[in-house]
MARROTI-859541 format. One line per field, with one value per residue: residue in three letters; x, y, z of N, C-alpha, C, CB in turn. Coordinates in steps of 0.2 Angstrom, whole numbers, plus 5000, padded with zeros to 4 digits. Glycine has a CB too. Example, Ala and Ser with C-alpha at 12.3 -4.5 7.8 and 13.67 -1.06 7.14 Angstrom:
BEGIN
residu = [ALA	SER]
nc1 = [5066	5064]
nc2 = [4972	4989]
nc3 = [5039	5035]
cac1 = [5062	5068]
cac2 = [4978	4995]
cac3 = [5039	5036]
cc1 = [5066	5064]
cc2 = [4984	5000]
cc3 = [5039	5039]
cbc1 = [5057	5070]
cbc2 = [4978	4997]
cbc3 = [5045	5029]
//
This chain:
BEGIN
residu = [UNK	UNK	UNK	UNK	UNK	UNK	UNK	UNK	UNK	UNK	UNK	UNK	UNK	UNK	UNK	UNK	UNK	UNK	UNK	UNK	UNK	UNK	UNK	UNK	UNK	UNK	UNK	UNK	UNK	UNK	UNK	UNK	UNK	UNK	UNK	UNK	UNK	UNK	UNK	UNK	UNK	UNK	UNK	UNK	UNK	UNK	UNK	UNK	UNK	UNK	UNK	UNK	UNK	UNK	UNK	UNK	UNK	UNK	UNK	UNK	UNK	UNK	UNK	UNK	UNK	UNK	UNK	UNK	UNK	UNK	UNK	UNK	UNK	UNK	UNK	UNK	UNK	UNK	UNK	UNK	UNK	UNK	UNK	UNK	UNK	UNK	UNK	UNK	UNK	UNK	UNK	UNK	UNK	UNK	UNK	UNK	UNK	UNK	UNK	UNK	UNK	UNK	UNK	UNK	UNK	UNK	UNK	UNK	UNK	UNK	UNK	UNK	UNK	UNK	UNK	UNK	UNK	UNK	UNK	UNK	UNK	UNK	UNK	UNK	UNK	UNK	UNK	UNK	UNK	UNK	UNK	UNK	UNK	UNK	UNK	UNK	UNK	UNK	UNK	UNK	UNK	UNK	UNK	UNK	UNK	UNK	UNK	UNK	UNK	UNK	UNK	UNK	UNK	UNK	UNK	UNK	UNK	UNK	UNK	UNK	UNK	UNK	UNK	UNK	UNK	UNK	UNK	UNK	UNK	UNK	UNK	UNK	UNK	UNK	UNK	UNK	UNK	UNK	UNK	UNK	UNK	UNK	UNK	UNK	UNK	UNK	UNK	UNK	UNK	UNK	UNK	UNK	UNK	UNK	UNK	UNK	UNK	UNK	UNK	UNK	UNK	UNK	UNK	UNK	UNK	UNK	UNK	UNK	UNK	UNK	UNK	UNK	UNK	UNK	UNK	UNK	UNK	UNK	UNK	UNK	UNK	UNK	UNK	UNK	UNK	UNK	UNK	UNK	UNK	UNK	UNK	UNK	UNK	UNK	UNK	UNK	UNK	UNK	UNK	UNK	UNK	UNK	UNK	UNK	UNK	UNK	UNK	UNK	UNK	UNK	UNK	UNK	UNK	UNK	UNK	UNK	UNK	UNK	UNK	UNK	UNK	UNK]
nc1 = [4898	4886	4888	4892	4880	4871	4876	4873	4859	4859	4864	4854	4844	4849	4849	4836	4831	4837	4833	4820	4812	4811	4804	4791	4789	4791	4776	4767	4769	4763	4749	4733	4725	4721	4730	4746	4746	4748	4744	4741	4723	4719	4725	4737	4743	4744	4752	4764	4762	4757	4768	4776	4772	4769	4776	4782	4787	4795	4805	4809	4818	4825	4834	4841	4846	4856	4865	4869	4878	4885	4892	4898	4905	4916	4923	4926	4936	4945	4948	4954	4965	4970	4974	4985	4994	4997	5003	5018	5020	5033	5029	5029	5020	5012	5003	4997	4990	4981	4970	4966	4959	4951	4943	4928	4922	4921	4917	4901	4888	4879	4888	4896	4889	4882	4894	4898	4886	4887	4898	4894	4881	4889	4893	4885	4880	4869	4858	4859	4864	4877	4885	4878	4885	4898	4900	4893	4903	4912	4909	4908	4921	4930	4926	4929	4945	4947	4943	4947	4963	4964	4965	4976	4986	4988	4992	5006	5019	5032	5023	5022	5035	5039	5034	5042	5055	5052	5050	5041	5031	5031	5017	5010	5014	5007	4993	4996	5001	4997	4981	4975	4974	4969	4957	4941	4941	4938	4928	4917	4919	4915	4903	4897	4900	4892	4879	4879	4880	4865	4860	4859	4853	4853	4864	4859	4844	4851	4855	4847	4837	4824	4824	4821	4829	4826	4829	4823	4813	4804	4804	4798	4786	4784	4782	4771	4760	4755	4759	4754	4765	4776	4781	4781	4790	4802	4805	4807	4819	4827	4826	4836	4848	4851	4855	4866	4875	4877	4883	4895	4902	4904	4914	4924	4928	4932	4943	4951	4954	4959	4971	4979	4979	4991]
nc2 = [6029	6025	6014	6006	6007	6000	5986	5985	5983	5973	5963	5964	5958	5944	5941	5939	5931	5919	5917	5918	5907	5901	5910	5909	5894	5894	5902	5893	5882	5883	5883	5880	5874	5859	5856	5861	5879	5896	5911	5904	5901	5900	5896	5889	5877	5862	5854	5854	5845	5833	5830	5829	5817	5809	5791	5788	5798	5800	5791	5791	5803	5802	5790	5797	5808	5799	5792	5805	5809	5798	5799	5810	5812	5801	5808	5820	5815	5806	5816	5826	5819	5818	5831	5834	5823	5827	5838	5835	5829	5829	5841	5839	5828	5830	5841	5833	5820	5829	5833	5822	5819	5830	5828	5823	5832	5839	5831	5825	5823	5812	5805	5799	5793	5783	5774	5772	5764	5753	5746	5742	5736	5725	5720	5713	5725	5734	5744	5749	5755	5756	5756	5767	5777	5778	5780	5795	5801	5801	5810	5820	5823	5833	5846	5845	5843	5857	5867	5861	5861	5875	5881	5874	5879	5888	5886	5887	5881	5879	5878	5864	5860	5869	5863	5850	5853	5857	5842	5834	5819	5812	5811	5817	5832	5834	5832	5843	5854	5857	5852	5859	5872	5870	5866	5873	5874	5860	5858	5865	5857	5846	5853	5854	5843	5835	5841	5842	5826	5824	5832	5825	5819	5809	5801	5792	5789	5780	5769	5766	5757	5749	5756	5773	5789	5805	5816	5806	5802	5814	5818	5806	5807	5821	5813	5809	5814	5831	5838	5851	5846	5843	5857	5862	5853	5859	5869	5867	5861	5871	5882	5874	5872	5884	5890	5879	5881	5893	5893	5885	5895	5903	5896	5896	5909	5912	5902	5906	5920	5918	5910	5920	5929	5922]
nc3 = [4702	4698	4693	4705	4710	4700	4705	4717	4718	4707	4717	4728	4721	4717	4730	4735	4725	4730	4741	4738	4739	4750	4758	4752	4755	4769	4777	4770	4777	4790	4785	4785	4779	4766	4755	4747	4744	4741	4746	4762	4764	4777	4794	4805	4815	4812	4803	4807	4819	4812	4807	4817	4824	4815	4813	4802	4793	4805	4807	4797	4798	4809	4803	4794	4802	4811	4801	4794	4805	4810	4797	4796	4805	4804	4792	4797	4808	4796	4789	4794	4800	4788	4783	4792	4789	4775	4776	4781	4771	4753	4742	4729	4730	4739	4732	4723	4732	4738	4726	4726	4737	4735	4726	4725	4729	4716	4706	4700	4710	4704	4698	4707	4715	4705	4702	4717	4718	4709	4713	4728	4722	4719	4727	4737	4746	4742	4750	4761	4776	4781	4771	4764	4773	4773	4759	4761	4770	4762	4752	4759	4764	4757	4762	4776	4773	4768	4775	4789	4785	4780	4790	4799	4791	4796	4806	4821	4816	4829	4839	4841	4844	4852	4864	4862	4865	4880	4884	4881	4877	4858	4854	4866	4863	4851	4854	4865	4858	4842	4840	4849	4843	4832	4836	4834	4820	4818	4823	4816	4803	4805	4807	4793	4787	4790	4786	4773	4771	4778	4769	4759	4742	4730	4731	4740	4733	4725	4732	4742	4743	4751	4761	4769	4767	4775	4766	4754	4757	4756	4743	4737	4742	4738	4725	4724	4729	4736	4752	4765	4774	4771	4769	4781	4784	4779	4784	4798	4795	4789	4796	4808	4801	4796	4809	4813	4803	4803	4817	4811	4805	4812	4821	4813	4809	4819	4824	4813	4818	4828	4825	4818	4825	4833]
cac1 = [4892	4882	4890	4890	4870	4869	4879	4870	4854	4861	4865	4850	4839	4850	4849	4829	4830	4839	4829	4811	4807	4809	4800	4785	4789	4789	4769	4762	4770	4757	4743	4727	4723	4722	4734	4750	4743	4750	4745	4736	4718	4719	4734	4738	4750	4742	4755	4769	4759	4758	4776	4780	4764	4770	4781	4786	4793	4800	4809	4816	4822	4832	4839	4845	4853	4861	4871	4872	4881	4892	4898	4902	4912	4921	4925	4929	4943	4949	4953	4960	4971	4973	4981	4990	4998	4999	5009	5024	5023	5034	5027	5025	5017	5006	4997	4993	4986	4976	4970	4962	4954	4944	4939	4924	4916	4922	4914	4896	4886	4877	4892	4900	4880	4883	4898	4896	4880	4890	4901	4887	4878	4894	4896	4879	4880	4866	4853	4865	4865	4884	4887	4877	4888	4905	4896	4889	4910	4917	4908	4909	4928	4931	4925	4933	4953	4948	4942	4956	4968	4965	4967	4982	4992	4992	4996	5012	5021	5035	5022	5023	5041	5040	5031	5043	5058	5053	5050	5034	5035	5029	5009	5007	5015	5004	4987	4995	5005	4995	4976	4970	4972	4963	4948	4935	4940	4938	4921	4917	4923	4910	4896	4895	4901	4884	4874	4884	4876	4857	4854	4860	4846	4855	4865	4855	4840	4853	4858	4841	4828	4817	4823	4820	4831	4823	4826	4821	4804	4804	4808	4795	4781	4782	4781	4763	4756	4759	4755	4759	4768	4783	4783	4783	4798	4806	4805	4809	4826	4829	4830	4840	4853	4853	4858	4872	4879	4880	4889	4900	4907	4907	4919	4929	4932	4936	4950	4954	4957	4966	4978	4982	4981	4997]
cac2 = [6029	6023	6007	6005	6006	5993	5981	5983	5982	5966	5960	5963	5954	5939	5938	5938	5924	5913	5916	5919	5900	5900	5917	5905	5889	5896	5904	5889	5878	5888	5882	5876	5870	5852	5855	5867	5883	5901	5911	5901	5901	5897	5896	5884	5870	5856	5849	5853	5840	5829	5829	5827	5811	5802	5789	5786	5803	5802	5785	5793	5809	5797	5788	5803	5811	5795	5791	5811	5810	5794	5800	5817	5809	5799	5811	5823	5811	5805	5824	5830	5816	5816	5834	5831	5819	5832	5842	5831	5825	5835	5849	5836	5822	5834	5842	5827	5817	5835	5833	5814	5820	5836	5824	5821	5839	5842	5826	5827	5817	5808	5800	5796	5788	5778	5769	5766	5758	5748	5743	5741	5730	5719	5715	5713	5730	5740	5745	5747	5760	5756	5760	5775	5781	5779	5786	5802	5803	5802	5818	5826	5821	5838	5850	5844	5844	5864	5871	5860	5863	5884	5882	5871	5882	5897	5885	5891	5875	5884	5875	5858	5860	5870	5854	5843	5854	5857	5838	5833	5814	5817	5811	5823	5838	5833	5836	5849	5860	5856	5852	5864	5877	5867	5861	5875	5873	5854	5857	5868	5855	5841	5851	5856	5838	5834	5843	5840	5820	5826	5835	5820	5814	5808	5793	5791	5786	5774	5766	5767	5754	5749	5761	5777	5794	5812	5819	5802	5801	5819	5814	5801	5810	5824	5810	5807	5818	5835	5841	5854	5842	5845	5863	5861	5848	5859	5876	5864	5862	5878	5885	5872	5872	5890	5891	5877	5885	5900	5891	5882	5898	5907	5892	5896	5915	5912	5900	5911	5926	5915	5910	5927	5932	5921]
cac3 = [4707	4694	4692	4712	4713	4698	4706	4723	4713	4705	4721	4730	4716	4718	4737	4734	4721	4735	4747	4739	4740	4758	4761	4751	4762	4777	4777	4769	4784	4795	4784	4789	4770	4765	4749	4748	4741	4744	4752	4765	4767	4785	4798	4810	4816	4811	4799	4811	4820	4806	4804	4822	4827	4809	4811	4795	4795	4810	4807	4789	4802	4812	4800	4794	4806	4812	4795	4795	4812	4809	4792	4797	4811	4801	4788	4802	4808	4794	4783	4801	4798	4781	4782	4798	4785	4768	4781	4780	4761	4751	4738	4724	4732	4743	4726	4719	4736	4741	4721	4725	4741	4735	4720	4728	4728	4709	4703	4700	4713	4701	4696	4712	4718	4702	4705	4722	4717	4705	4718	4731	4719	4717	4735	4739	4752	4742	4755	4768	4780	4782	4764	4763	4779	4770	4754	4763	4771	4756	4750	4765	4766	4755	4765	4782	4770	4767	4782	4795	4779	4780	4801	4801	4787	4798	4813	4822	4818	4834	4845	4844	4842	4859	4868	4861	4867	4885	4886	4881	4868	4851	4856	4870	4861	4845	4857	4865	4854	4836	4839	4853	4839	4827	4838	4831	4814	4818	4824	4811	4798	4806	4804	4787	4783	4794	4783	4767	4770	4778	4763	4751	4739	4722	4732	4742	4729	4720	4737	4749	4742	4754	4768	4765	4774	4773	4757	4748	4760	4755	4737	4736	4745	4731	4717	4723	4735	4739	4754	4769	4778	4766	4771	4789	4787	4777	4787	4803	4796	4787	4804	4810	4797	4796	4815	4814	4799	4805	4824	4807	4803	4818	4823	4808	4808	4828	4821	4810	4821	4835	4820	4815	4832	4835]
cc1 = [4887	4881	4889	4881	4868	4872	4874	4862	4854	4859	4857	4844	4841	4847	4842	4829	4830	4835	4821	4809	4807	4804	4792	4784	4787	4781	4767	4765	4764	4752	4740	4724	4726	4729	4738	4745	4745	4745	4740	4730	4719	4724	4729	4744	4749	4746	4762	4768	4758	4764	4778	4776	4765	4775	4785	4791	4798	4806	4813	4820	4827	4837	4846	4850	4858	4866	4873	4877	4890	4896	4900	4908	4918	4926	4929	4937	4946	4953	4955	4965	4977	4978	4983	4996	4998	5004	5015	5026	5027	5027	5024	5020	5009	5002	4995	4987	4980	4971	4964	4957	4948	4941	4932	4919	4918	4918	4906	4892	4884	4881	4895	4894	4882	4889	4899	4889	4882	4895	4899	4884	4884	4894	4890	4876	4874	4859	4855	4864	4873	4885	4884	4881	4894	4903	4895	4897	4913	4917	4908	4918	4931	4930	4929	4941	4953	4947	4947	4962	4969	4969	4975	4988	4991	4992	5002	5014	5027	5030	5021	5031	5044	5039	5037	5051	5059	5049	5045	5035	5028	5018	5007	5008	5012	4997	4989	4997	5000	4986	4972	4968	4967	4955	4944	4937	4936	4930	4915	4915	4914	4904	4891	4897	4894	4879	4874	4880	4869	4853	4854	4856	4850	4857	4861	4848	4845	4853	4853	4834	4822	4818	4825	4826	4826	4820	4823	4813	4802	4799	4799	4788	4779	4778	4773	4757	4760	4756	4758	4765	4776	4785	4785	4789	4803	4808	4808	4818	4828	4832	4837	4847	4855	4857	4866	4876	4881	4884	4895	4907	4910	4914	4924	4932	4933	4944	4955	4958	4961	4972	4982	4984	4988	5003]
cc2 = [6025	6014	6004	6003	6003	5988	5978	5981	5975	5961	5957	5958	5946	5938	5937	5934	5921	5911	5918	5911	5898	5905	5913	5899	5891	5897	5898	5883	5878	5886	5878	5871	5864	5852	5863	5872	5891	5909	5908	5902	5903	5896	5890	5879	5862	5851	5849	5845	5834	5825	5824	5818	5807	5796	5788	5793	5803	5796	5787	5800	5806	5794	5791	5807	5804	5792	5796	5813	5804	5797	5806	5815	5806	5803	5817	5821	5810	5811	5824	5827	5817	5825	5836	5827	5823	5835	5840	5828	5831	5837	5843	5829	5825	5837	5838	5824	5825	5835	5828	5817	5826	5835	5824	5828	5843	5837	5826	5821	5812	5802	5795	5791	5782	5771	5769	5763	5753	5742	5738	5733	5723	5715	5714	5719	5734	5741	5745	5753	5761	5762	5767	5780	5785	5782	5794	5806	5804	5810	5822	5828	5830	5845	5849	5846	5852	5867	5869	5863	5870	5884	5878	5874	5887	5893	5887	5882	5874	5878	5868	5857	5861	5864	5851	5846	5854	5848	5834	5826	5818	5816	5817	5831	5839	5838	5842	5856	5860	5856	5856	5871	5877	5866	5866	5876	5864	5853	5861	5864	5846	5844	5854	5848	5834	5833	5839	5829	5822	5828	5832	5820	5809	5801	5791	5787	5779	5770	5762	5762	5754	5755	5769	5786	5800	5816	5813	5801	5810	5820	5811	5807	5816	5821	5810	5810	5824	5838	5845	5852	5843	5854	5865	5857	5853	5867	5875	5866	5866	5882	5881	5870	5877	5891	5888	5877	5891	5898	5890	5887	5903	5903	5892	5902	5914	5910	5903	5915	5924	5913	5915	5932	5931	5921]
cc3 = [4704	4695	4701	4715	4709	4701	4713	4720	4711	4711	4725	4728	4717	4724	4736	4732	4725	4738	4745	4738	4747	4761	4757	4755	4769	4779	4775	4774	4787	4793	4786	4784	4773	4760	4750	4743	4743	4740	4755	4767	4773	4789	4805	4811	4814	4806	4802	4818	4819	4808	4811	4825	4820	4810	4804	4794	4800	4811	4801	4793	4805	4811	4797	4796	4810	4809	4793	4800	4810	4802	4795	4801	4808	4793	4790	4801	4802	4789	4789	4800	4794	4779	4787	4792	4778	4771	4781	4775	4761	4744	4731	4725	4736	4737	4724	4726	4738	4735	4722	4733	4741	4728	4720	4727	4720	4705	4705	4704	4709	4698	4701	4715	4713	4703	4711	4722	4714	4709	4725	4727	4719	4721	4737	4745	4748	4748	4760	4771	4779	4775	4761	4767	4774	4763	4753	4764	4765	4752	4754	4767	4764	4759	4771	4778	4769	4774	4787	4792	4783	4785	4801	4798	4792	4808	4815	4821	4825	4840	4847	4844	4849	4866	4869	4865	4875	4889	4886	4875	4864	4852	4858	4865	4853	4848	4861	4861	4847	4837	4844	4847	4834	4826	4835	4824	4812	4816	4819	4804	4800	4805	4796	4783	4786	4789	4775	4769	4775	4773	4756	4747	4734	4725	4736	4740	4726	4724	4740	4747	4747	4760	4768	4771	4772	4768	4755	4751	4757	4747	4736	4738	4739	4725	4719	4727	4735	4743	4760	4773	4777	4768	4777	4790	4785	4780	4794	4800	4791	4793	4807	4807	4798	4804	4816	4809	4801	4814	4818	4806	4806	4821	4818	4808	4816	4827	4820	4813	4827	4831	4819	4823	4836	4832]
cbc1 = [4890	4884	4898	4892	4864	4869	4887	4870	4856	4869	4869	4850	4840	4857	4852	4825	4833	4843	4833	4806	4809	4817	4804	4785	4795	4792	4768	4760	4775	4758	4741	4721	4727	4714	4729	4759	4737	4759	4746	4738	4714	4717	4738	4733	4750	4736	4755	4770	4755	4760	4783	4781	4753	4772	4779	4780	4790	4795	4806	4811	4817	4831	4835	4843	4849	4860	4870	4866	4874	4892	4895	4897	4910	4917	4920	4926	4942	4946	4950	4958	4970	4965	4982	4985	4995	4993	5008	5023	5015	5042	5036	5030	5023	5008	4997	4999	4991	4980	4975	4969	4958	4946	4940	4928	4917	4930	4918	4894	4882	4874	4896	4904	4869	4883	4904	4897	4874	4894	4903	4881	4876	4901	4900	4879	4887	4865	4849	4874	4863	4887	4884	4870	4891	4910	4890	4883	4914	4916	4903	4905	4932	4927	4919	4932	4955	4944	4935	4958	4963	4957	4958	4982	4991	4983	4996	5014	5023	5032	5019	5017	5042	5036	5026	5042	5059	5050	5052	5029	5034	5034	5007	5013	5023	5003	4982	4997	5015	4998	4974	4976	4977	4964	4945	4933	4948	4942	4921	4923	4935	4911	4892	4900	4909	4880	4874	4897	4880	4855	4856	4862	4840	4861	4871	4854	4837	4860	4861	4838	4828	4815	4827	4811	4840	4826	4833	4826	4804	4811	4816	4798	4782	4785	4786	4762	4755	4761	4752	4756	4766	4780	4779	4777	4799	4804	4798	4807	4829	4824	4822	4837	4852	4847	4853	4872	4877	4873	4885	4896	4906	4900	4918	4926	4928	4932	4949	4950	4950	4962	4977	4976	4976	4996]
cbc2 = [6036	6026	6006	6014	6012	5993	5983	5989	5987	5966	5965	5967	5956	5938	5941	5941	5923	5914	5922	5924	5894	5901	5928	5902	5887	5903	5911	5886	5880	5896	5881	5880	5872	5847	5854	5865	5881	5901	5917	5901	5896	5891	5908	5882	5869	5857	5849	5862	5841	5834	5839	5834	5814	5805	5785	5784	5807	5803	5779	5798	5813	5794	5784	5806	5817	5791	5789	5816	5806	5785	5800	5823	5803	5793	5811	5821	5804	5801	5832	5830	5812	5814	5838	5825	5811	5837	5843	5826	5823	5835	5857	5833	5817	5840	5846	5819	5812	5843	5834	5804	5821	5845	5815	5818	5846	5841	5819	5828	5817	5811	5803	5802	5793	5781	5768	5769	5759	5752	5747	5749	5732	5721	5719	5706	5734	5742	5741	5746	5757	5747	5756	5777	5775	5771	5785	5801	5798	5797	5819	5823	5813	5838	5850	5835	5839	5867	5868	5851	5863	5889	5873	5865	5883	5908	5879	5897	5873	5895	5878	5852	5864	5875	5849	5839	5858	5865	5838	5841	5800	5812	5807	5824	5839	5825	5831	5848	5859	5848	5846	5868	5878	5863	5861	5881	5875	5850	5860	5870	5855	5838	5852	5864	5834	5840	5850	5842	5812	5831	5841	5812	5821	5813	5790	5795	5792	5775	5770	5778	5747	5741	5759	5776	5797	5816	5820	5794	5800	5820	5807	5794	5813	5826	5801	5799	5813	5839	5837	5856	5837	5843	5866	5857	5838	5858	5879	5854	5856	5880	5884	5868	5871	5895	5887	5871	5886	5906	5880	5880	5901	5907	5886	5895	5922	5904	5898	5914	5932	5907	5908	5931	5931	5916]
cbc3 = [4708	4688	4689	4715	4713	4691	4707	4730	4708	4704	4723	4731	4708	4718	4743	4733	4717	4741	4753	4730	4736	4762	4756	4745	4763	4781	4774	4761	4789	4794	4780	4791	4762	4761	4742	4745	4742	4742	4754	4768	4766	4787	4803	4810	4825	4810	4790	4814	4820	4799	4803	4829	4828	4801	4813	4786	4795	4816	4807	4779	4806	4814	4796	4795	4814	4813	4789	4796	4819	4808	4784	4801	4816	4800	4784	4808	4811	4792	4779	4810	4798	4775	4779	4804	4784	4764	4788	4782	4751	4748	4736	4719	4736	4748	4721	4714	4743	4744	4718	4727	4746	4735	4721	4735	4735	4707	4705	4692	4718	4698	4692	4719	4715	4697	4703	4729	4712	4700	4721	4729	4710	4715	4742	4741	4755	4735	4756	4767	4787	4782	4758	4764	4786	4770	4754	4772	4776	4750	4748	4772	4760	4750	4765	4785	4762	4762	4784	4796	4769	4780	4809	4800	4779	4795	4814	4831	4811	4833	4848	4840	4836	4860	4863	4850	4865	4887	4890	4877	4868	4839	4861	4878	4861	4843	4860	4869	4853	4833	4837	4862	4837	4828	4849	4833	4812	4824	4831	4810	4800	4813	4811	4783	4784	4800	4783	4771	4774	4781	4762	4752	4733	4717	4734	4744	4724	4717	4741	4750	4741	4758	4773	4763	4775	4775	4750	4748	4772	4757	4739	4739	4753	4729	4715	4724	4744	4736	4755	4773	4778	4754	4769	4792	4782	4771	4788	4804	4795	4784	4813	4812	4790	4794	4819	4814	4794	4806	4830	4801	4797	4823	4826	4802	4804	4834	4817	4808	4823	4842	4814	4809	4836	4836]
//
C-alpha cells in the first residue's frame, strides 16, 4: 500500500513538472504588462492582438503550417507505402529496411539538420522551402511506419484476398479490402507527422536563413526581446496541438478496436 501511494505520489509530481510551464504561460498570455512577468499585473488581450495584426508573425505562421502540411503529406504517403511494401519482404530483409526507416527518430536532430545542411550547402538548395519540406518528412517518416505499421499488422490480411476471390483486380481489392481499415490510423499517422515538422527548431535554424518559420521567429524573438506575445503564440498552439493530438489518438485506439474487433 505504501509503495502504491509513493508511486502515485511520484507520479503526480511528474505530471505537474510537465505541465507547470504551461500552467505559467497560459496566465501571462492574458497580460496587460509591457514585459513577461508572472503573475500578471493587469489582464487583457492585447498581445493576442499583437500576435494576430503582426505580419511578420503571421507570415512565419504560414510558412509553418504549409511545410508542416506538405511534409506531413508526403511522409504520410510515403510510410503507408513503405509498409504496404515491408509486408511482402521476407523476415530478413524487412528488419533491416524497417531499421533505415525509424533511423530518423533515433538519430539526434542535430545531427540529421547538420548533414542535410551539408548537402543543402553542396547543391545550392539551403534556404529552401522545398528542402526544409523533405527534411521535416524524413523525420516525420518514423512516426507514420509505427502507427500505419501497428494498424496494418492486426489487418485481416483474409480481405484483400476476399476482394481478389469474388473478382475484384489486385488495385480495387487493395483500396477495398487493405486501406478502408487503415484510413484512421493513416489519419492519425499525418497528424503527429504535422506536428512532428511545426514544432521543428534545430533544422530549421541550420536550413532557414533569411526566412524564417515559427519556432525560428519564435527562436529569435527570445534572443533579443522578451515579450507577451511569445506567450500568447504559445498558448494559441498549446490548445491547438493538444486538441489534434488528442483527434491523433482517438483515431488510433478506434483503429485499434475495429482491428481487434475483426
Amino acid at each position: 500500500m505504501k509503495l502504491r501511494v509513493l508511486a502515485g505520489i511520484f507520479f503526480a509530481l511528474a505530471v505537474l513538472f510537465l505541465f507547470f510551464p504551461i500552467l505559467i504561460v497560459v496566465p501571462m498570455s492574458f497580460s496587460g504588462d509591457r514585459f513577461l512577468g508572472f503573475p500578471p499585473k493587469s489582464w487583457g488581450f492585447v498581445w493576442y492582438q499583437t500576435y494576430f495584426s503582426d505580419p511578420v508573425w503571421l507570415a512565419a505562421t504560414w510558412r509553418s503550417l504549409r511545410v508542416a502540411a506538405t511534409a506531413g503529406l508526403i511522409a504520410t504517403l510515403a510510410g503507408t507505402a513503405s509498409v504496404i511494401g515491408l509486408s511482402r519482404l521476407s523476415k530478413t530483409w524487412r528488419a533491416g529496411v524497417t531499421g533505415l526507416l525509424l533511423a530518423p527518430a533515433i538519430v539526434p536532430n542535430v545531427i540529421v539538420a547538420l548533414g542535410v545542411f551539408i548537402v543543402a550547402l553542396r547543391f545550392g538548395s539551403t534556404d529552401s522551402e522545398a528542402t526544409l519540406v523533405f527534411a521535416h518528412a524524413a523525420i516525420g517518416l518514423p512516426f507514420v511506419v509505427m502507427i500505419v505499421g501497428a494498424a496494418h499488422r492486426q489487418t485481416d490480411p483474409m480481405l484483400e484476398k476476399a476482394a481478389r476471390i469474388f473478382g475484384a483486380g489486385p488495385s480495387r481489392a487493395f483500396w477495398t479490402g487493405t486501406m478502408p481499415p487503415l484510413a484512421p490510423a493513416i489519419c492519425a499517422a499525418f497528424i503527429f507527422a504535422f506536428f512532428v515538422s511545426f514544432d521543428e527548431l534545430v533544422i530549421a535554424l541550420f536550413l532557414m536563413g533569411g526566412s524564417e518559420t515559427l519556432p525560428v521567429r519564435i527562436w529569435n524573438d527570445l534572443r533579443f526581446e522578451i515579450n507577451p506575445t511569445i506567450a500568447a503564440i504559445s498558448t494559441v498552439f498549446v490548445v491547438i496541438t493538444t486538441l489534434a493530438m488528442g483527434l491523433a489518438e482517438f483515431l488510433r485506439i478506434r483503429a485499434t478496436r475495429t482491428q481487434g474487433n475483426n
